[in-house]
matplotlib code that plots the C-alpha trace (Angstrom):
import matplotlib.pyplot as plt

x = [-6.9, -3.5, -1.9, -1.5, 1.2, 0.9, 3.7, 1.7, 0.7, -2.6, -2.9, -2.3, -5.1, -3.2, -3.0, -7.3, -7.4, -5.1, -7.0, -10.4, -9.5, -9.0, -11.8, -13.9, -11.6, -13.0, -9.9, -10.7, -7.2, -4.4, -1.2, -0.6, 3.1, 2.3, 5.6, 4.3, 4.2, 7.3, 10.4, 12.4, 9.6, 10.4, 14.0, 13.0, 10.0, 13.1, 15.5, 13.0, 11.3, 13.5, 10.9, 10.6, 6.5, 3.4, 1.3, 4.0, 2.1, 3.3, 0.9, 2.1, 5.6, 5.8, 6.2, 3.1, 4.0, 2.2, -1.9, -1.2, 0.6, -1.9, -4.9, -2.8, -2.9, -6.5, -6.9, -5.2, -7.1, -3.8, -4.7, -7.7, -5.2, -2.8, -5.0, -6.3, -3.3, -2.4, 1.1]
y = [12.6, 10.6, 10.1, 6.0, 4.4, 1.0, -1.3, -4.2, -6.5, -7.2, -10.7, -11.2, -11.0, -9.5, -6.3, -6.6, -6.6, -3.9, -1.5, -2.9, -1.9, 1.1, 1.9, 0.3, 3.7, 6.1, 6.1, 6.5, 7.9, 4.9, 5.6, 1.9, 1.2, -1.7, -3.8, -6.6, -3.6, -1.8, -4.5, -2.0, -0.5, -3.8, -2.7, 0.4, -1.3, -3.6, -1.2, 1.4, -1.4, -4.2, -6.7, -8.6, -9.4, -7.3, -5.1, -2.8, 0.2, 3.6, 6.0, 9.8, 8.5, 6.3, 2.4, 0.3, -2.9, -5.1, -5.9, -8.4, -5.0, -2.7, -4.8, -5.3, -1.4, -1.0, -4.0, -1.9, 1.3, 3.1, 3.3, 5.7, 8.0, 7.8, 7.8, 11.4, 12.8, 15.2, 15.4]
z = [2.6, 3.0, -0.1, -0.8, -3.0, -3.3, -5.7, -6.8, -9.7, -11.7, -10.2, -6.5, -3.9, -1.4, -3.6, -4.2, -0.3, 0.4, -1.9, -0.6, 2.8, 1.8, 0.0, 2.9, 4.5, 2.0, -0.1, -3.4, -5.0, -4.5, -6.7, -8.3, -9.6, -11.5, -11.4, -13.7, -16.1, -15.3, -13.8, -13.0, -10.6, -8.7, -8.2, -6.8, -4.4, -3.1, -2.2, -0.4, 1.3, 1.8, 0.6, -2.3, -2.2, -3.4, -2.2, -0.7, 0.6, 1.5, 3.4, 3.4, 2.2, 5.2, 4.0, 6.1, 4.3, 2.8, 3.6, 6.2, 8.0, 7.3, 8.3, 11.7, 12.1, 11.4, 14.1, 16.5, 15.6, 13.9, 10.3, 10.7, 12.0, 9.4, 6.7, 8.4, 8.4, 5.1, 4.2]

ax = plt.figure().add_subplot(projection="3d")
ax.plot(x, y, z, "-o")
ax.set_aspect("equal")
plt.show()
């Protein structure tokens, strides 16, 4: 299975979609870098993605976006492929 790293926070419904969708996917293993916990996490999501706004989600080390991205690639029958790629 793909490996998924997603920056997000406890509270935002964005994030709760994103890993729904996947889990819909059969993802069950999402790496979560909590940047209400950790600040400095959201220095690091900023400068690899360029965005300032949660869920940022990486599949296999490439950066999708956030759910509104994602859900756009499952719409156009991409993200099944990605997520079946192993890096």
């Amino acid at each position: 299975m793909a490996k998924i790293v997603m920056y997000c926070t406890e509270i935002c419904p964005y994030c709760v979609r994103a890993e729904h969708l996947l889990q819909r996917k059969g993802i069950k293993d999402i790496e979560k870098i909590r940047i209400d916990l950790q600040p400095e996490m959201r220095d690091l999501m900023i400068e690899k993605t360029g965005r300032r706004t949660v869920p940022q989600i990486f599949i296999n080390g490439q950066h999708v976006g956030g759910y509104d991205d994602m859900a756009a690639l499952d719409r156009a029958g991409k993200l099944d492929t990605m997520l079946a790629n192993n890096l």
